[in-house]
N, C-alpha and C positions, 0 to 999 in steps of 0.2 A: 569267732576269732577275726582280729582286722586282716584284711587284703593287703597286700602291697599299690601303696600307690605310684599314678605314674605320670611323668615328665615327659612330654613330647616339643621338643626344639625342632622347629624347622627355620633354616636359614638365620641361627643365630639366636631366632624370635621365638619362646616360652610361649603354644600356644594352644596350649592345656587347659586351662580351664573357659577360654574363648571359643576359640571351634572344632578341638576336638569331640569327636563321634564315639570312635572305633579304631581298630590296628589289629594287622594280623600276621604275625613273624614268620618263616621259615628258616631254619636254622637245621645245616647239616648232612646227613643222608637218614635213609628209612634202614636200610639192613648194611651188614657188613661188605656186602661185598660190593656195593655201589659206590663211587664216585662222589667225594664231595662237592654239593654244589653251592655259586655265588650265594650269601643270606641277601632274603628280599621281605619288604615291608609293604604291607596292602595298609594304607591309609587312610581315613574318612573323615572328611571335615566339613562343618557345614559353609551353602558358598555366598561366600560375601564377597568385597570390592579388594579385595587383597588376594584372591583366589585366580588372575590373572599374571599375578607377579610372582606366580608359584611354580617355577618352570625347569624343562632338566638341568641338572648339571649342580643343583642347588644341595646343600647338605640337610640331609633329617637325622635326629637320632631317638633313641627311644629309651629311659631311666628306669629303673623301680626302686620306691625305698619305701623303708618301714620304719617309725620310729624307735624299734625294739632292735634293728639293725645297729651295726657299728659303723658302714656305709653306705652308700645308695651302690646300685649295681647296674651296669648298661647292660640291654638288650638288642638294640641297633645301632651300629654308625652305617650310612652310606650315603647314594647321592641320590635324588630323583632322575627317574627313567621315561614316566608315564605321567599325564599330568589330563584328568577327563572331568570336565566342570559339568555337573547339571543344574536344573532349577534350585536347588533345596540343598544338595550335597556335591560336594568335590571330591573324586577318587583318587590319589595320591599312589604310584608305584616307587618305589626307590631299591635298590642293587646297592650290597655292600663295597665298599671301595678299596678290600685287599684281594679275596677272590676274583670280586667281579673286574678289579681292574685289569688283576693276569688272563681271564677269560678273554680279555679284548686285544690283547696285545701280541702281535705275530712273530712268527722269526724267519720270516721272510730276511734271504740279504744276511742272515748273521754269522755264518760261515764265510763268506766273503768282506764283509765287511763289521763285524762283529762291537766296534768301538763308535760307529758313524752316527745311525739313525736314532737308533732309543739306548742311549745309554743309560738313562733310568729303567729300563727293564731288563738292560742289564748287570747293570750293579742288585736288582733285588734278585735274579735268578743263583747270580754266584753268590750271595750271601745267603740263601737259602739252601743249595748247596754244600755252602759249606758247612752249616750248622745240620745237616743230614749226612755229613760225611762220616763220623767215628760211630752212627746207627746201620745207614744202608752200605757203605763202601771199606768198612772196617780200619778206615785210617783217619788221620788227623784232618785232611783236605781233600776235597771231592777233586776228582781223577780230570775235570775241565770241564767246562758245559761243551764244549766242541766235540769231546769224544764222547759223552755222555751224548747229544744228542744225535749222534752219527746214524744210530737205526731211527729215527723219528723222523718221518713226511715234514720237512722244514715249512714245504710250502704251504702246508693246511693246518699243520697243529698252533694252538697258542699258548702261549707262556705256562699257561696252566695245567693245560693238559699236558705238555713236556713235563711237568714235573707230576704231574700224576701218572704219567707213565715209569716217570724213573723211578718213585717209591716202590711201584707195584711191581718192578723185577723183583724186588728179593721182599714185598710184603712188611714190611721194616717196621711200620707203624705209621701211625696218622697227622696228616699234614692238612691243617682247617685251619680255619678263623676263630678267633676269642668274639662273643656280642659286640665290642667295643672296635673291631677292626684292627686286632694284631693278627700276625700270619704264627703257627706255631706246628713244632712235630714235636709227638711226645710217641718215643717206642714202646711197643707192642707190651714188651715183656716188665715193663714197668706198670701194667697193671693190673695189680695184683692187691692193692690193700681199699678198701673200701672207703668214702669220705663223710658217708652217714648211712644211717636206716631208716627206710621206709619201714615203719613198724605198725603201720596203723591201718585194717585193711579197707575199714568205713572211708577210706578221703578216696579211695580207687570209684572212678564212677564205672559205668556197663560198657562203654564204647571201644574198649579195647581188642585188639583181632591179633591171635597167636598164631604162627606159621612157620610149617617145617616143608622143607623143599627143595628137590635135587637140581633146583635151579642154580647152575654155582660151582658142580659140585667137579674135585677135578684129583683122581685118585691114582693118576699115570702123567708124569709132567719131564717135559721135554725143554733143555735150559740149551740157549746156543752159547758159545763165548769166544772170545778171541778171533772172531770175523765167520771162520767153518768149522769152529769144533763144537762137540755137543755131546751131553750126558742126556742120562735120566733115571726117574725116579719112579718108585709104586709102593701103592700099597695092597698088596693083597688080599689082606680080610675085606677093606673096602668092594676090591674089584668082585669077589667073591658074592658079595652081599649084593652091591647096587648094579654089577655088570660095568661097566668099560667107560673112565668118561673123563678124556685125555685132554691137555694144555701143553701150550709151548710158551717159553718167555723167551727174552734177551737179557742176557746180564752183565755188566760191565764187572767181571773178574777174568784174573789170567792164565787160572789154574783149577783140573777138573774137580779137586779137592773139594776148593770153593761154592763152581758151580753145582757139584750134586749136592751141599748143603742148603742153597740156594732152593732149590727142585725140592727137597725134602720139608723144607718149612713151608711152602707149600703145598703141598700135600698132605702135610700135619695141618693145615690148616683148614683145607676145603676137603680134606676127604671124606670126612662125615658131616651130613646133614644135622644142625640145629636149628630151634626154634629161633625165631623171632619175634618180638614180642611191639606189635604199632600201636599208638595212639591210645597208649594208657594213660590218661587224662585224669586229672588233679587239682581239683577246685581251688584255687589259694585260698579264700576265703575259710580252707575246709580245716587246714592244717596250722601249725604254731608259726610263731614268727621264724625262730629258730629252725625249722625245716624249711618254711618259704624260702631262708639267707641260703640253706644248704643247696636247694635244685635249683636256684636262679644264680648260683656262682658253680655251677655245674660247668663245666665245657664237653665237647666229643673228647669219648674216650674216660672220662668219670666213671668209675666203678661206686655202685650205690650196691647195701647191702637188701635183698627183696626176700630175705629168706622167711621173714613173716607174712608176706602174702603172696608166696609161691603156689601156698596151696589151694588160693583161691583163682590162680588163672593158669590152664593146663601149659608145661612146657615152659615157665618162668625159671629161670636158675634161680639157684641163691645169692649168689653172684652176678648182680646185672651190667651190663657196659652202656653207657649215653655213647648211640651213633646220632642223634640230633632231636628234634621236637618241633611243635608249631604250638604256638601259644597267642590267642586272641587276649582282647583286650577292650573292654569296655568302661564305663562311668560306673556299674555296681557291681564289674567281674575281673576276675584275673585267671584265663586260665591255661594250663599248663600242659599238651598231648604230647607225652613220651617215646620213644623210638627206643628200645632197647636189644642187646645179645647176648650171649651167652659170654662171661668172661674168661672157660676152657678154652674160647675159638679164637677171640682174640689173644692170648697171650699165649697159643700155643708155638708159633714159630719164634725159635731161639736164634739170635743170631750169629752167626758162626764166629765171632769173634769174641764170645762169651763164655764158650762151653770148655769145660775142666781141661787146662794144660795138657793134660797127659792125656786126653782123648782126644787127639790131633785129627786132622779128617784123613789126612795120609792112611792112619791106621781102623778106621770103621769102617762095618761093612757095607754097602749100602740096602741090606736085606735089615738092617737094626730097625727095630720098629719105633720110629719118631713122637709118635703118638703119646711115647712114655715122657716126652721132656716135659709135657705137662706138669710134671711131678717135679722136676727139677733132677733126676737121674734119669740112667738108663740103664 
């Protein structure tokens, strides 16, 4: 079966079939409860007299298409970081330019002067904001980046992690990058439907490593709100089973309603240990066109169906979640190492602005066992 081929732009300039080598993507996190990080491009080109004028700051991106496709698909946009010339080969680093730019940008100064310095990081924090507002904040408009970042160390967090902070109060769902460099959140509990099947168990090569581990795990959680007050939350059979293994967040709501909903999702979420499933790797060469289009238009957070080769790697659900991948990239390969979770873990916290009218949080109790919203009742 043919591979997907690929386009590599640097600086405007197609230079794919001239000195491209090799490329090597990172895209996303390894397990659920990590942190997405900036996507980065290891690049290899052979060095010629244009290998000096190949410097940071310059844009790379990285295509795949197949004739059998309906369109080409990106894999990287960002900018060059690293630039290391040798005899024979040039090593090319590049950092995506929607994460990696929030990674650089501080807020230093933005409580005091919040309009002055970077108003471009700030028009993109409050439009980020606000498109996480009717997920994380349960309303039409996020509550202000000023009160929002009121518990965040101004002086050392950047843009990014302020807002990987702020998702991670109430667990909301995931806030990444598209390959092509859009910034996007799509809630938890949205996935839930699968976009294809992995049906075939020959295209899985042996490299892949299955892992379950109470690294994570957090089965008594302590929520603060409203500056000094504070709930919380447990789960019993958890504590029972694994022993004691507590969290605290902050969460911008104003009422205890709220925050022990808040505390309960997660704990629905981390209280039991799943597998995780790294670097299930996938020859493109190995599979159809039509599957190559389906895992390369994949994003974090894609639910793929694995329930045909579940049985061949211990601890795979049938339900799998894309938390991200690394995918090299040669002149006779394309290939594809998968990071996957379990998709009970991820769509287990429901968020309280979802849950049946007439089961108000005024009236539950907080011994109801969470666990069961999985199901969609309780």
């Amino acid at each position: 079966m043919p591979r997907p081929t690929s386009t590599v732009i640097l600086d405007g300039v197609d230079i794919t079939a001239d000195v491209f080598q090799g490329a090597t993507i990172r895209y996303g996190r390894k397990m659920v409860t990590d942190q997405y990080q900036p996507s980065t491009l290891t690049l290899t080109v052979l060095t010629t007299a244009s290998s000096q004028t190949w410097t940071p700051g310059l844009s790379v991106s990285v295509e795949a298409d197949d004739p059998a496709w309906l369109y080409s698909l990106p894999r990287f946009y960002g900018q060059i970081t690293d630039v290391r010339i040798g005899k024979t080969l040039t090593t090319i680093t590049a950092t995506s330019v929607t994460l990696g730019w929030l990674a650089r940008q501080r807020l230093v100064d933005w409580t005091v002067n919040p309009s002055g310095d970077t108003p471009d990081c700030l028009s993109a924090i409050t439009a980020v904001l606000d498109s996480l507002a009717p997920y994380a904040f349960g309303t039409a408009t996020s509550p202000g980046y000023v009160t929002l970042l009121e518990n965040i160390d101004i002086g050392t967090s950047s843009a990014l992690a302020a807002l990987q902070t702020i998702t991670s109060w109430e667990l909301s769902g995931h806030l990444f990058e598209s390959p092509n460099g859009n910034l996007f959140f799509v809630p938890y509990r949205d996935n839930t439907t699968p976009l294809f099947a992995l049906s075939d168990p020959s295209v899985i090569s042996s490299g892949w490593e299955s892992a379950i581990s109470i690294a994570g795990l957090a089965n008594i959680c302590k929520v603060d709100y409203n500056v000094d007050q504070s709930v919380g939350f447990y789960d019993y059979g958890s504590i029972v089973t694994y022993g004691d293994y507590a969290t605290a967040r902050t969460m911008q709501v104003d009422n205890a309603a709220d925050a022990i909903s808040g505390a309960a999702a997660i704990v629905t979420m981390l209280g039991e240990p799943y597998y995780q499933v790294s670097g299930l790797q996938i020859d493109l060469a190995n599979v159809s066109s039509s599957v190559s289009f389906d895992l390369m238009r994949s994003f974090v957070g894609t639910v793929i169906d694995t329930s045909a080769i579940a049985t061949y790697i211990p601890g795979l659900p049938d339900l799998s979640v894309v938390e991200g991948w690394t995918e090299t990239i040669g002149h006779s390969w394309w290939r594809l190492s998968l990071n996957l979770s379990d998709v009970y873990q991820t769509i287990a916290p429901e968020s309280w602005d979802t849950v049946t009218p007439t089961l108000t949080w005024a009236t539950v109790s907080p011994t109801v066992t969470w666990r069961s919203l999985r199901t969609g009742s309780i």
